[in-house]
DRENGU-775213 format. One record per residue (C-alpha): residue number from 0; x, y, z. Coordinates in nm, 4 decimals. Example, Ala and Ser with C-alpha at 12.3 -4.5 7.8 and 13.67 -1.06 7.14 Angstrom:
BEGIN
resi=0; east=1.2300; north=-0.4500; up=0.7800
resi=1; east=1.3670; north=-0.1060; up=0.7140
This chain:
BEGIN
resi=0; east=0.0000; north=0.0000; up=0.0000
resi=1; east=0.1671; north=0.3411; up=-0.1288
resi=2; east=0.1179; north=0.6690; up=0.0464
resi=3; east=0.0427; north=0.9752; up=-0.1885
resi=4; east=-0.0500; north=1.2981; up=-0.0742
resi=5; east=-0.4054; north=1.3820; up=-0.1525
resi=6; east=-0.3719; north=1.7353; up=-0.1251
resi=7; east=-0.2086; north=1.9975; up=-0.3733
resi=8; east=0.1540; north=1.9303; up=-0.2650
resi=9; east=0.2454; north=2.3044; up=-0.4238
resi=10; east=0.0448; north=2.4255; up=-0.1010
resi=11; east=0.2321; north=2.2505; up=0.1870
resi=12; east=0.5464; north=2.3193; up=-0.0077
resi=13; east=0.4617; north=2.7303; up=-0.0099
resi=14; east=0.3239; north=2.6558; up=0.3639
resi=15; east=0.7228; north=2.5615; up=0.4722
resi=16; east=0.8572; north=2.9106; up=0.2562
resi=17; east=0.6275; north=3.0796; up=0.4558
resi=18; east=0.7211; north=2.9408; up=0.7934
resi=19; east=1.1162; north=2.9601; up=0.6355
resi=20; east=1.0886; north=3.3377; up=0.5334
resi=21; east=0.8895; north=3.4222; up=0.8868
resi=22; east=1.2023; north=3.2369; up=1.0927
resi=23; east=1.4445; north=3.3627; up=0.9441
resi=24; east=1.3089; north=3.7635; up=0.9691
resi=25; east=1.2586; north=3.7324; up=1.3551
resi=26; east=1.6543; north=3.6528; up=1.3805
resi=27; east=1.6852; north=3.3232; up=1.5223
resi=28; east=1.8679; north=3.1558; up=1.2826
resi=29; east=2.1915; north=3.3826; up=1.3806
resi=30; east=2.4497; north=3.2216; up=1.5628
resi=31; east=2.4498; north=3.2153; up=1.9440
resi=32; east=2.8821; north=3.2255; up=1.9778
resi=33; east=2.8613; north=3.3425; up=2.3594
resi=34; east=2.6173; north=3.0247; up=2.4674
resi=35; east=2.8852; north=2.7780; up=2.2783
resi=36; east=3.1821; north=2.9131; up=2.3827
resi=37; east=3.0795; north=2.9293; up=2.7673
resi=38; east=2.9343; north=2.5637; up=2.7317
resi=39; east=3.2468; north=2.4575; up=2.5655
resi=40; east=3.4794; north=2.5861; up=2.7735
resi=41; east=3.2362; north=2.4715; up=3.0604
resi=42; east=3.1947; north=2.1117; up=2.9732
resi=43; east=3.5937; north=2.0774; up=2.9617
resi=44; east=3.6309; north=2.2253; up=3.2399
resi=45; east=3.3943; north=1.9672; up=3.3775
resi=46; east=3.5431; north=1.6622; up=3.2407
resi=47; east=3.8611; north=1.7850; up=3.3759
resi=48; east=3.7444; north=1.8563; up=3.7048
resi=49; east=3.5860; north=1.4894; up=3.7398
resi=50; east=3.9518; north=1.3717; up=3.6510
resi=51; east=4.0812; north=1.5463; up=3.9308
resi=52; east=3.8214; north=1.4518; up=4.2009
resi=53; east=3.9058; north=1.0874; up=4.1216
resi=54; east=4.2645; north=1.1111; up=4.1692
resi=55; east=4.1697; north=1.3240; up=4.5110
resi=56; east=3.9017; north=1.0451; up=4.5805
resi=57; east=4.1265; north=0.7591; up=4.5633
resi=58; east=3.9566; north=0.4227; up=4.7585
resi=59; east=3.5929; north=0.5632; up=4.7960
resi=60; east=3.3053; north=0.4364; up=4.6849
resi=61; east=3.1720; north=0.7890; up=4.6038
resi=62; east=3.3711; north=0.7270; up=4.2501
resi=63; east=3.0923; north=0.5880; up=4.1245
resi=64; east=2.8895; north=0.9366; up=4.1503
resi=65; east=3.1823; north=1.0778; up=3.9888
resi=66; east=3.1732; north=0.7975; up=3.7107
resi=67; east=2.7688; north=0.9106; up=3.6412
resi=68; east=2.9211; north=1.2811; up=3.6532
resi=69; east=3.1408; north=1.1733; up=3.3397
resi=70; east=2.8511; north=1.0063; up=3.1907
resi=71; east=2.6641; north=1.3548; up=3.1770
resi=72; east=2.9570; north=1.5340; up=3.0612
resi=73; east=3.0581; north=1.2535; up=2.7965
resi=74; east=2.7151; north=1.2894; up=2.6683
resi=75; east=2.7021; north=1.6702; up=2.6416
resi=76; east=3.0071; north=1.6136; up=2.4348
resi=77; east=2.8161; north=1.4221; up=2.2493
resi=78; east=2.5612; north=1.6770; up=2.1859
resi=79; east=2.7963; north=1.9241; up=2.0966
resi=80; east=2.9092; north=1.7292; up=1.8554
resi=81; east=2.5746; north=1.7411; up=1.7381
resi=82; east=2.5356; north=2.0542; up=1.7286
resi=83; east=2.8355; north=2.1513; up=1.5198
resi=84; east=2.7853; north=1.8670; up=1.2252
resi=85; east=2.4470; north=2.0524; up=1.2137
resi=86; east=2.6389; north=2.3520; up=1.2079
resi=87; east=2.4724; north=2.5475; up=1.4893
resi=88; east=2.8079; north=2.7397; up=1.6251
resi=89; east=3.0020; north=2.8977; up=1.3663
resi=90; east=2.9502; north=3.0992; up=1.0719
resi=91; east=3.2422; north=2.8986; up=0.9221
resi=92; east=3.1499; north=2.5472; up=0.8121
resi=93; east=3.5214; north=2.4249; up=0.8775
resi=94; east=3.4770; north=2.6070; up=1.1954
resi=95; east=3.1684; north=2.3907; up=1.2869
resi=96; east=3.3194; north=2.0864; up=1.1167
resi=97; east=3.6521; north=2.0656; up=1.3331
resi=98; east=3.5010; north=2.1719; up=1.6659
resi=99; east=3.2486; north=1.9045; up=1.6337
resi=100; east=3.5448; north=1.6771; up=1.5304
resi=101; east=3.7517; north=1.7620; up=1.7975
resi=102; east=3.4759; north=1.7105; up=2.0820
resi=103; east=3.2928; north=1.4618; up=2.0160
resi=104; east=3.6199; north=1.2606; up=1.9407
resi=105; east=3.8388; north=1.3609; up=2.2183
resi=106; east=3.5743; north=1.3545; up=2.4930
resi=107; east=3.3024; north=1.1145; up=2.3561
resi=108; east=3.5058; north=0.8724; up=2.1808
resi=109; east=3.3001; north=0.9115; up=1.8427
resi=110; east=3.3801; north=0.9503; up=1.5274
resi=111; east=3.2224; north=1.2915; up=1.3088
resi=112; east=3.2628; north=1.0547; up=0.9738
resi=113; east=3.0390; north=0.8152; up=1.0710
resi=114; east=2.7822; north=1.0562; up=1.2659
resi=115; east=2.7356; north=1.2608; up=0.9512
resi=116; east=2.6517; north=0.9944; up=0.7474
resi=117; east=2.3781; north=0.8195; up=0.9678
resi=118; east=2.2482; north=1.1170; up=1.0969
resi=119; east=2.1832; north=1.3472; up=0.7749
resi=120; east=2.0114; north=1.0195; up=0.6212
resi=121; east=1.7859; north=0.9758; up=0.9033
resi=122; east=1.7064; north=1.3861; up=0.9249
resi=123; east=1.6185; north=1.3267; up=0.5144
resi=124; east=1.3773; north=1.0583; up=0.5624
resi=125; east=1.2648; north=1.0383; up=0.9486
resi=126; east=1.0945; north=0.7022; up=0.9906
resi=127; east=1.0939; north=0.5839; up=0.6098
resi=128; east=1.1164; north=0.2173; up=0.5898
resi=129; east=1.4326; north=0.1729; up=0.4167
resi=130; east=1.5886; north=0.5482; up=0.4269
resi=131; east=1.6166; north=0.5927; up=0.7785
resi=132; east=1.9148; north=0.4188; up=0.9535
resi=133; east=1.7653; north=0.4595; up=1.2833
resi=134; east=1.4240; north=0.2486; up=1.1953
resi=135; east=1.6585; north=-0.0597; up=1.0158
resi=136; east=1.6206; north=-0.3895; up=1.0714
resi=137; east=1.8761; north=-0.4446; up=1.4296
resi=138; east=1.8760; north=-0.5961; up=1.7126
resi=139; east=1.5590; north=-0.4145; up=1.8263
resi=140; east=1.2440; north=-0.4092; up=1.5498
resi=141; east=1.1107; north=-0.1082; up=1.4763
resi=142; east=0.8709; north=-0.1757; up=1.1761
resi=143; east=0.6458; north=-0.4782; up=1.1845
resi=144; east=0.7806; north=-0.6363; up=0.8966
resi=145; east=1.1375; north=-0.7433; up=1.0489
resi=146; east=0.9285; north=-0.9536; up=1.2661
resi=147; east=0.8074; north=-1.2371; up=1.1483
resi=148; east=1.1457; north=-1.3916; up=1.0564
resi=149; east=1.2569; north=-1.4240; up=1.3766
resi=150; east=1.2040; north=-1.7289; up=1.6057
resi=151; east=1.3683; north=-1.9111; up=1.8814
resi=152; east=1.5528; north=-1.6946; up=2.1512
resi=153; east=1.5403; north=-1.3851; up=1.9008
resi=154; east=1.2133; north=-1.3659; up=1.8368
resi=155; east=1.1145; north=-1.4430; up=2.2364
resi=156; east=1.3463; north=-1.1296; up=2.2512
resi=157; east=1.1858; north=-0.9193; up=2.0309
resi=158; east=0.8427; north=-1.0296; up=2.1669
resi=159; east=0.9378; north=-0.8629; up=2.5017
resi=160; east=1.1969; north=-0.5686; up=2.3016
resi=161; east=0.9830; north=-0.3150; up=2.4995
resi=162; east=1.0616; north=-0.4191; up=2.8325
resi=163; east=1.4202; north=-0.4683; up=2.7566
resi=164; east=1.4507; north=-0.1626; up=2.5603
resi=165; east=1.6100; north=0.0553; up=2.8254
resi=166; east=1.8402; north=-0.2243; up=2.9573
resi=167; east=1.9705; north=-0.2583; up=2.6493
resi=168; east=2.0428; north=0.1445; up=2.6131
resi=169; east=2.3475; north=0.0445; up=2.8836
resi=170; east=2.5061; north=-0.1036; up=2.6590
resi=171; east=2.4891; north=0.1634; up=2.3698
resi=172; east=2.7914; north=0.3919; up=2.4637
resi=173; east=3.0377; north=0.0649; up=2.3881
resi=174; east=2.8268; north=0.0364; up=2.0388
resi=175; east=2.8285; north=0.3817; up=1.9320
resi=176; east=3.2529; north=0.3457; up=1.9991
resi=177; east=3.2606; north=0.0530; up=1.8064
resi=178; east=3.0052; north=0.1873; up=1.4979
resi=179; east=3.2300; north=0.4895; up=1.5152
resi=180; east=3.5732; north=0.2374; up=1.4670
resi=181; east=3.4199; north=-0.0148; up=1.2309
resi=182; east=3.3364; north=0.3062; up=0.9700
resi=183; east=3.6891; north=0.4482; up=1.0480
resi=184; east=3.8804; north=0.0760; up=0.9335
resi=185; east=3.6011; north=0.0050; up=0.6726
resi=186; east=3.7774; north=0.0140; up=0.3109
resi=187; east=3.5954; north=0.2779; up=0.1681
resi=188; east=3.8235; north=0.6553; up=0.1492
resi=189; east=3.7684; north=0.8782; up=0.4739
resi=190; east=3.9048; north=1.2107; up=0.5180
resi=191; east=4.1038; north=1.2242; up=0.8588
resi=192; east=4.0475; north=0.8775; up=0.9210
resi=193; east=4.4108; north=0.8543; up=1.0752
resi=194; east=4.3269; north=1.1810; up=1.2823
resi=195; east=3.9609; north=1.0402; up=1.4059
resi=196; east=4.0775; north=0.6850; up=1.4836
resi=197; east=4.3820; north=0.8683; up=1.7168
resi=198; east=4.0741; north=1.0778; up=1.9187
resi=199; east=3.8649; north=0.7762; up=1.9520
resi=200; east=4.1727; north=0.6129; up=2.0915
resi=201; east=4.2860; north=0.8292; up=2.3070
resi=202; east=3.9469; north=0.9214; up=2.4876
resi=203; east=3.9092; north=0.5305; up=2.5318
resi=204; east=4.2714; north=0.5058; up=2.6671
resi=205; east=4.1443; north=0.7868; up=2.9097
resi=206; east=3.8175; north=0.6248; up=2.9983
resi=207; east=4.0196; north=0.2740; up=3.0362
resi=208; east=4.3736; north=0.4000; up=3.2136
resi=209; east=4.2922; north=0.6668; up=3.4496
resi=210; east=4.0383; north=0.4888; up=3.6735
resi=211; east=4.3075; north=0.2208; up=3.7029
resi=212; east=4.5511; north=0.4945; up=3.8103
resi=213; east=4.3118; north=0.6576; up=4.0595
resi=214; east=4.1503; north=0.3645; up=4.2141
resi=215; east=4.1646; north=-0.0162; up=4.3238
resi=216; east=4.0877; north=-0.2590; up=4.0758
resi=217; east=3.7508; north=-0.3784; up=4.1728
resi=218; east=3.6744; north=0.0172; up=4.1671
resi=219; east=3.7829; north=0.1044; up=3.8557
resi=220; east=3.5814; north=-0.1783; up=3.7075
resi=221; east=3.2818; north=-0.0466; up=3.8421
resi=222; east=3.3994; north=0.3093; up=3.8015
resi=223; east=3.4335; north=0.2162; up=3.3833
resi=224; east=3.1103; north=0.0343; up=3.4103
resi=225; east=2.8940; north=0.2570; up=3.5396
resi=226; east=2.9970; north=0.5221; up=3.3278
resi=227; east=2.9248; north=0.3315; up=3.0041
resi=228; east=2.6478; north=0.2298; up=3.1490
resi=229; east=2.4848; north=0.5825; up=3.2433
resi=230; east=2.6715; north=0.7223; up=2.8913
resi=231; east=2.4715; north=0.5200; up=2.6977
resi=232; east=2.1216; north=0.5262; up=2.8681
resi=233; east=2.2040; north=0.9354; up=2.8927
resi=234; east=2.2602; north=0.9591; up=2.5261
resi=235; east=2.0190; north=0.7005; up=2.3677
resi=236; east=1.7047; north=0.8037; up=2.5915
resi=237; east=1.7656; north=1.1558; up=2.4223
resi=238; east=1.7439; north=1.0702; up=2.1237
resi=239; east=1.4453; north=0.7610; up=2.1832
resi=240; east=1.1363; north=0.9936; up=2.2544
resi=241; east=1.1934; north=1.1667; up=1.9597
resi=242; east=1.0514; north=0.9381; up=1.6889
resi=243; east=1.0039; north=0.6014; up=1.7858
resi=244; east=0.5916; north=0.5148; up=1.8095
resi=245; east=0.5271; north=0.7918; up=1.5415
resi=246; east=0.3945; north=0.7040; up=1.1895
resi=247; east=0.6126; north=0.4867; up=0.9728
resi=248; east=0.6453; north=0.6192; up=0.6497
resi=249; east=0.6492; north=0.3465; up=0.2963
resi=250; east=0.9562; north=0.3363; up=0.1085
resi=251; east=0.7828; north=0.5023; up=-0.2219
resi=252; east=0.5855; north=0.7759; up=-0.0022
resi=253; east=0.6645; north=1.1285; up=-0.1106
resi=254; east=0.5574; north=1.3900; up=0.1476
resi=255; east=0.6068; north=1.7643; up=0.1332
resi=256; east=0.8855; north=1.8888; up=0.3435
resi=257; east=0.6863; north=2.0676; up=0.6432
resi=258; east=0.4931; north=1.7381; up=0.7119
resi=259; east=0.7481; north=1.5086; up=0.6701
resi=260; east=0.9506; north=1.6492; up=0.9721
resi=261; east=0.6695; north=1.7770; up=1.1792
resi=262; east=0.4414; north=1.4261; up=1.1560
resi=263; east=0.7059; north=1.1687; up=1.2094
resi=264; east=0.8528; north=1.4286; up=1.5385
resi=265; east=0.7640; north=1.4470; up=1.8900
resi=266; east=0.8743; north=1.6922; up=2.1129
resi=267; east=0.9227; north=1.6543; up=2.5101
resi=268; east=0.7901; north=1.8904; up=2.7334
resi=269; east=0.9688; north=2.0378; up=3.0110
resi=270; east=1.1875; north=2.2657; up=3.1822
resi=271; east=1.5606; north=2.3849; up=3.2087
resi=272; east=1.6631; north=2.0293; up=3.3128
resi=273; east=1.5295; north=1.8511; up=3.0362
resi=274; east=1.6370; north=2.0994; up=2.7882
resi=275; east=2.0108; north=2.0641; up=2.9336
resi=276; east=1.9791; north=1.6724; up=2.9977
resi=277; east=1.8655; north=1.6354; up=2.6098
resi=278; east=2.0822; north=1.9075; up=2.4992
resi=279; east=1.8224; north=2.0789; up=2.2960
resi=280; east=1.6826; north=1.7655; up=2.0733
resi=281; east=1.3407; north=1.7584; up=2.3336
resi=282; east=1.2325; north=2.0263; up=2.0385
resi=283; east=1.2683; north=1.7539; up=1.7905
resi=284; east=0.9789; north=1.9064; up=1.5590
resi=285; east=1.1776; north=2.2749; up=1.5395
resi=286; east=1.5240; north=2.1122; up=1.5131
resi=287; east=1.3839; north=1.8993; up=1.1915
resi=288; east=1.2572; north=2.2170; up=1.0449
resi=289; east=1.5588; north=2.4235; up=1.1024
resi=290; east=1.8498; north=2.2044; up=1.1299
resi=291; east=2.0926; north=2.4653; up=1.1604
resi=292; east=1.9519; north=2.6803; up=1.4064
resi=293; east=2.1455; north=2.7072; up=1.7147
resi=294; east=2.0405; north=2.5041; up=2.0152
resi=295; east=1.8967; north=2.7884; up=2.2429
resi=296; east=1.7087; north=2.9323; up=1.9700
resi=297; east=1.4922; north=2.6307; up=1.9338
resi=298; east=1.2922; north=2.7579; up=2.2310
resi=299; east=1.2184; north=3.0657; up=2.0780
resi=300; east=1.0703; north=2.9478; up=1.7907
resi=301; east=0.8686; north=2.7033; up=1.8662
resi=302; east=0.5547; north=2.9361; up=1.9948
resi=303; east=0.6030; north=3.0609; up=1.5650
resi=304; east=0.6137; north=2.6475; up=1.4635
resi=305; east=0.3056; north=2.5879; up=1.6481
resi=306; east=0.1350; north=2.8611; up=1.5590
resi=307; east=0.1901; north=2.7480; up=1.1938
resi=308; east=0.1074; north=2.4386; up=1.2101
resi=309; east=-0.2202; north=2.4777; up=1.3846
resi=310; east=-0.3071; north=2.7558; up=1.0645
resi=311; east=-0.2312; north=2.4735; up=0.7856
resi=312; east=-0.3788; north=2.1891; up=1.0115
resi=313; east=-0.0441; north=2.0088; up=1.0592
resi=314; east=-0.0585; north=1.7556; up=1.3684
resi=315; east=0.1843; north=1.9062; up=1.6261
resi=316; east=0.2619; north=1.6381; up=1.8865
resi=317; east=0.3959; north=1.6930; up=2.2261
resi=318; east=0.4197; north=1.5157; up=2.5343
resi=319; east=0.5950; north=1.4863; up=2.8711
resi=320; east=0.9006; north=1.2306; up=2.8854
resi=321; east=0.7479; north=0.9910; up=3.0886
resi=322; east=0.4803; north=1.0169; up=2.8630
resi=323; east=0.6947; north=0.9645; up=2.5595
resi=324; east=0.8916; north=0.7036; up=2.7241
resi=325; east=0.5722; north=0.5064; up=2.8046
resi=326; east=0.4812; north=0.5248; up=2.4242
resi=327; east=0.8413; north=0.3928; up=2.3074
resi=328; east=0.7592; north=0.0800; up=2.5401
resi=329; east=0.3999; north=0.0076; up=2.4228
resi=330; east=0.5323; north=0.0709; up=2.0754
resi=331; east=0.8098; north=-0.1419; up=2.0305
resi=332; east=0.5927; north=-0.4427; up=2.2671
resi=333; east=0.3542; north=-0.3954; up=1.9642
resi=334; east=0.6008; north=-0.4691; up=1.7021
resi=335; east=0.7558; north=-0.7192; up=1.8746
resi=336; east=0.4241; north=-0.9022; up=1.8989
resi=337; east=0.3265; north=-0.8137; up=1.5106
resi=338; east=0.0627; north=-0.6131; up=1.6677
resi=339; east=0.1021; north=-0.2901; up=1.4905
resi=340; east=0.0050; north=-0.1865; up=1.1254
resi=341; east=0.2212; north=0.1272; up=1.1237
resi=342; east=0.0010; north=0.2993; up=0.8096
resi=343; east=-0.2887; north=0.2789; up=1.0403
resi=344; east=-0.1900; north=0.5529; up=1.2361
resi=345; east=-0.4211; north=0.8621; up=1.1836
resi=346; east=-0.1476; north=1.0877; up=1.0830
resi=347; east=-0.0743; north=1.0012; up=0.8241
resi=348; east=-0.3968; north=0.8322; up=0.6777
resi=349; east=-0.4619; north=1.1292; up=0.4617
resi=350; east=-0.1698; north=1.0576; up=0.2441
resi=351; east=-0.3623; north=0.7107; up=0.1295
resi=352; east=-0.4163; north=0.6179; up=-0.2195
């Protein structure tokens, strides 16, 4: 079954110009130097500072607060690095290009090469079967399809994938370090492949060595476990709430810009906290729209987004994060049981043949 859009497409395209020109007059798409610099600076001072209190620490159990300290700085590394692929910071895309480089490298352990090219495909096509990387057919099933092949221990897994969903997120810091490495040794030609590969290493030989240095054994174990732990639950639940449970789009759909981003987003409601602890990607529907815009700026323009969409009769979801969290679970326990026929979903049933 093929999803068309039933509706002038010319309309919804004009609709996004609209929105574009509007945006783009009020001044929000400028860049916002001071609020990177000071979080930059900030975040290394941070990472440094946890460094320190281990080695001042010594035999204490209390490392392991300081090992989920590194966990939330690692991860707002992680966002920065975000932030300048996107190319939030800088005027200057080699600016933006070697500062995310750099960070998310140095203190994250991951590689820019291999971020780019998952990310931008998944921000072309969010939730199309087939286009989006972060819908394909893994470990975890996220379209109903991927299902049915599966039987024996893998497919009592995936019956239960909801459930284990969030257990499973403590162990995706060590897999986003070892996507980032596979791309980096794959054959194919990489610009600074040598330089990338020497950041992952050495922010692993950090992570690894230090704790050893700073602490018994048995502590540094747990010390380098519960930060990879906490890492990758900090960094995957960000980016979880933001798609997963919304409509699946067909391979062959085509969808005008505005409504392919704002349908197949949620954004998370909340305050200061949630904004920092999801650096910025809880406004998943504004960041689709404007990728570029700085990450403090989303804020601001999401009153104009909602506006708009409630004008042209776009569906404009929010929720809170529990909320959204709940919905990932029931979503992916659907799948898992072959439950869910993802073109049923309301939002998108206008775009039916």
């Amino acid at each position: 079954m093929s999803v068309t859009a039933e509706r002038p497409r010319d309309r919804f395209v004009s609709s996004y110009t609209e929105l574009s020109v509007a945006v783009r007059a009020s001044g929000l798409m400028s860049r916002r130097r001071g609020f990177y610099w000071s979080r930059i600076i900030g975040t290394v001072a941070a990472f440094v500072a946890v460094w320190v209190g281990a080695f001042l620490l010594g035999d204490s159990w209390w490392q392991l607060a300081l090992a989920v300290a590194l966990a939330v700085v690692s991860t707002q590394f992680g966002f920065l690095g975000h932030d300048g692929a996107h190319r939030q910071m800088f005027d200057s895309a080699k600016w933006n290009e070697w500062t995310a480089r750099i960070l998310s490298g140095t203190f994250a352990g991951l590689s820019l090469h291999w971020w780019q090219g998952k990310h931008s495909k998944h921000h072309n096509a969010p939730n199309q079967i087939g286009k989006d990387p972060d819908i394909g057919n893994g470990p975890i099933a996220f379209v109903p399809e991927y299902v049915a092949q599966r039987t024996g221990f893998y497919g009592a897994f995936t019956r239960r994938q909801g459930w284990l969903f969030f257990p499973l997120l403590t162990l995706e810091g060590a897999a986003l370090h070892v996507a980032s490495v596979r791309t980096l040794i794959g054959s194919k030609e990489i610009k600074h492949r040598k330089l990338e590969l020497a950041l992952i290493a050495l922010r692993l030989t950090i992570g690894f060595a230090l704790p050893f240095l700073a602490m018994p054994a048995g502590l540094a174990v747990g010390f380098i476990l519960v930060h990879f732990a906490v890492f990758g639950v900090l960094l995957g639940g960000s980016f979880a709430p933001n798609h997963k449970g919304m409509p699946l789009v067909p391979a062959n759909a085509k969808i005008d810009f505005l409504r392919r981003q704002v349908l197949m987003s949620r954004n998370v409601d909340g305050g200061p906290v949630t904004d920092f602890m999801m650096g910025g990607l809880n406004y998943q529907i504004e960041h689709h729209l404007f990728p570029s815009m700085p990450r403090p700026n989303l804020k601001k323009v999401r009153p104009m987004v909602r506006e708009h969409c409630a004008k042209h009769g776009v569906t404009y979801t929010e929720t809170s994060l529990v909320k959204s969290y709940g919905i990932v679970v029931r979503y992916l326990n659907q799948v898992g049981l072959s439950k869910r026929n993802p073109f049923e979903c309301p939002l998108v049933r206008e775009y039916r043949a």
